[in-house]
C-alpha positions in Angstrom: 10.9 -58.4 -30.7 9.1 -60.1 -27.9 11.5 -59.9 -25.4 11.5 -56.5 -25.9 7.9 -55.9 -25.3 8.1 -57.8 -22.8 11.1 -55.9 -20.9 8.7 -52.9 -21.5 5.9 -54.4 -19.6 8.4 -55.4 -17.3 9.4 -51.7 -16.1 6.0 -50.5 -16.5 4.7 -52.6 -14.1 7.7 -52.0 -11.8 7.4 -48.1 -12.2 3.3 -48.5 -10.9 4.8 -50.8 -7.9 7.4 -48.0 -6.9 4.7 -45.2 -7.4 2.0 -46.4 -5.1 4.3 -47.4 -2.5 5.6 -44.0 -2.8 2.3 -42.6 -1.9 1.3 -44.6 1.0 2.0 -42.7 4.1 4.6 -43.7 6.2 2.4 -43.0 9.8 -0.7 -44.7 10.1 -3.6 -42.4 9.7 -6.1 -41.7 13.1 -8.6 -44.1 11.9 -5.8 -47.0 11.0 -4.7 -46.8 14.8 -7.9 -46.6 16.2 -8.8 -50.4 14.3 -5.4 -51.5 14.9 -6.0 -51.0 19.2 -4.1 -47.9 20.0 -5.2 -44.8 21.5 -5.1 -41.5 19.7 -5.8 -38.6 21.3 -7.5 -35.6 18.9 -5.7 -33.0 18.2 -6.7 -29.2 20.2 -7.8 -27.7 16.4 -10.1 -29.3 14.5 -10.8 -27.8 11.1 -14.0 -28.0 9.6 -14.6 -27.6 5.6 -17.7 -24.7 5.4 -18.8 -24.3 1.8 -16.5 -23.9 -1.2 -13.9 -21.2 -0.2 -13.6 -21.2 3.4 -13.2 -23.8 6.5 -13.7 -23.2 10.1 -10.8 -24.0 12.5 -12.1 -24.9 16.3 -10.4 -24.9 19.6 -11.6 -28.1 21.1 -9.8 -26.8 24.8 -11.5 -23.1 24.7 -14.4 -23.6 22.4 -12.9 -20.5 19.7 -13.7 -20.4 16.5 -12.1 -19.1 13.6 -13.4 -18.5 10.0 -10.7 -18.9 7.1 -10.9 -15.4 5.2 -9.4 -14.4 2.4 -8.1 -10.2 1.5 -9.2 -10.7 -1.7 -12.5 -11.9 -1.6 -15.6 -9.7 -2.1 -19.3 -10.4 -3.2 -18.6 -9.5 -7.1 -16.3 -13.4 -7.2 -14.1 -15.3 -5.4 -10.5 -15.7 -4.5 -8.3 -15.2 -7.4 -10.5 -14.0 -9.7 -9.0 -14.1 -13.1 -5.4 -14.4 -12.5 -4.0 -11.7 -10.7 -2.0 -11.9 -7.5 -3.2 -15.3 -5.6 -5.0 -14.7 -2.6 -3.9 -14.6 1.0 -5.6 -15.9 3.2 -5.6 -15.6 7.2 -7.8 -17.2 10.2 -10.2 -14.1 11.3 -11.7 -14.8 15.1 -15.9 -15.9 14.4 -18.2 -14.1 16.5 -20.9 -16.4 18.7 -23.9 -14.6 19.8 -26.5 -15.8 22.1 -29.9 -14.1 21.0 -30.6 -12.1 17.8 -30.3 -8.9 19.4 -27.1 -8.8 20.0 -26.8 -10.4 16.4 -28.4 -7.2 15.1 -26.6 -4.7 17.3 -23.5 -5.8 15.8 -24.4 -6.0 12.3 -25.8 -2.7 12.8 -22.1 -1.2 14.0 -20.6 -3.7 11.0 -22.9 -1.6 8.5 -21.9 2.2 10.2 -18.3 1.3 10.4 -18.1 0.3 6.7 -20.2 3.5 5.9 -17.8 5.4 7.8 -14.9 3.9 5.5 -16.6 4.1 2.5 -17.0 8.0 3.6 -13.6 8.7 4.4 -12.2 6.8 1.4 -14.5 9.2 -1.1 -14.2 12.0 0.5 -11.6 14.0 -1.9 -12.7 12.4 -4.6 -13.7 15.3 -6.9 -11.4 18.3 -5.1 -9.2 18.6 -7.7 -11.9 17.8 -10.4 -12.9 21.0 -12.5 -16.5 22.5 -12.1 -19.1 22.5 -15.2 -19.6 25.6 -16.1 -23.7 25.0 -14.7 -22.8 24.0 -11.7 -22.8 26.1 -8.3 -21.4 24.7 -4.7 -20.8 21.3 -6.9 -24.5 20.8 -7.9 -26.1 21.6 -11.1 -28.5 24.2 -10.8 -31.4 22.6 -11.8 -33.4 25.3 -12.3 -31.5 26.9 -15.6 -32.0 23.9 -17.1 -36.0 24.1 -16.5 -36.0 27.4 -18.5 -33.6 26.7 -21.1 -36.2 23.7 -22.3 
């Protein structure tokens, strides 16, 4: 009865030896070789975590940036939000300005040009929608309903 404990133990302790060897990389990490003498050179993107959802990915040779963006992100949640498809996800270029003005002239154009989409996106909305009986050119006449109070 011991014995077989003991056998048990035995393969226990030999499955936890074969796991963590397992997962100890095979190269030595940038850090390791830097301790150990050798030179490592960085490599030209660096990514950078920013916040919960998203990283930044630099070009240490041109100085670029690029945000990490996902299509199915908007300001109601996050990505993935209750099951669903899973989200995609795609390096968008980040935009550097050099004095708030310019900052502002392009959030200005950011605003018009999602205006402009919203616009074209609603803009047959309610043609094949039928009219109220009240209504005249698509509005309500407002003053009918004045007298019939």
């Amino acid at each position: 009865m011991k014995a077989k404990y003991f056998g048990m133990g035995v393969i226990a302790a030999l499955l936890v030896a074969v796991g963590w060897g397992v997962a100890q990389p095979l190269a030595p990490t940038p850090a390791a070789a830097v301790q150990g003498g050798e030179k490592v050179k960085a490599g030209r993107y660096q990514v950078v975590g920013a916040g919960l959802v998203t990283a930044v990915m630099i070009d240490t040779e041109t100085g670029k940036t690029w945000a990490l963006a996902s299509a199915n992100m908007d300001f109601r949640g996050g990505p993935g939000m209750f099951g669903g498809e899973p989200p995609e996800f795609a390096w968008a270029p980040v935009n550097k300005f050099e004095d708030m003005d310019s900052y502002r002239r392009w959030a200005r154009q950011q605003v018009e040009n999602r205006m402009k989409m919203e616009r074209e996106r609603f803009k047959d909305r309610d043609k094949d929608r039928p009219a109220f009986k009240d209504e005249k050119d698509g509005f309500k006449d407002k003053d009918k309903d004045k007298k019939d109070r």
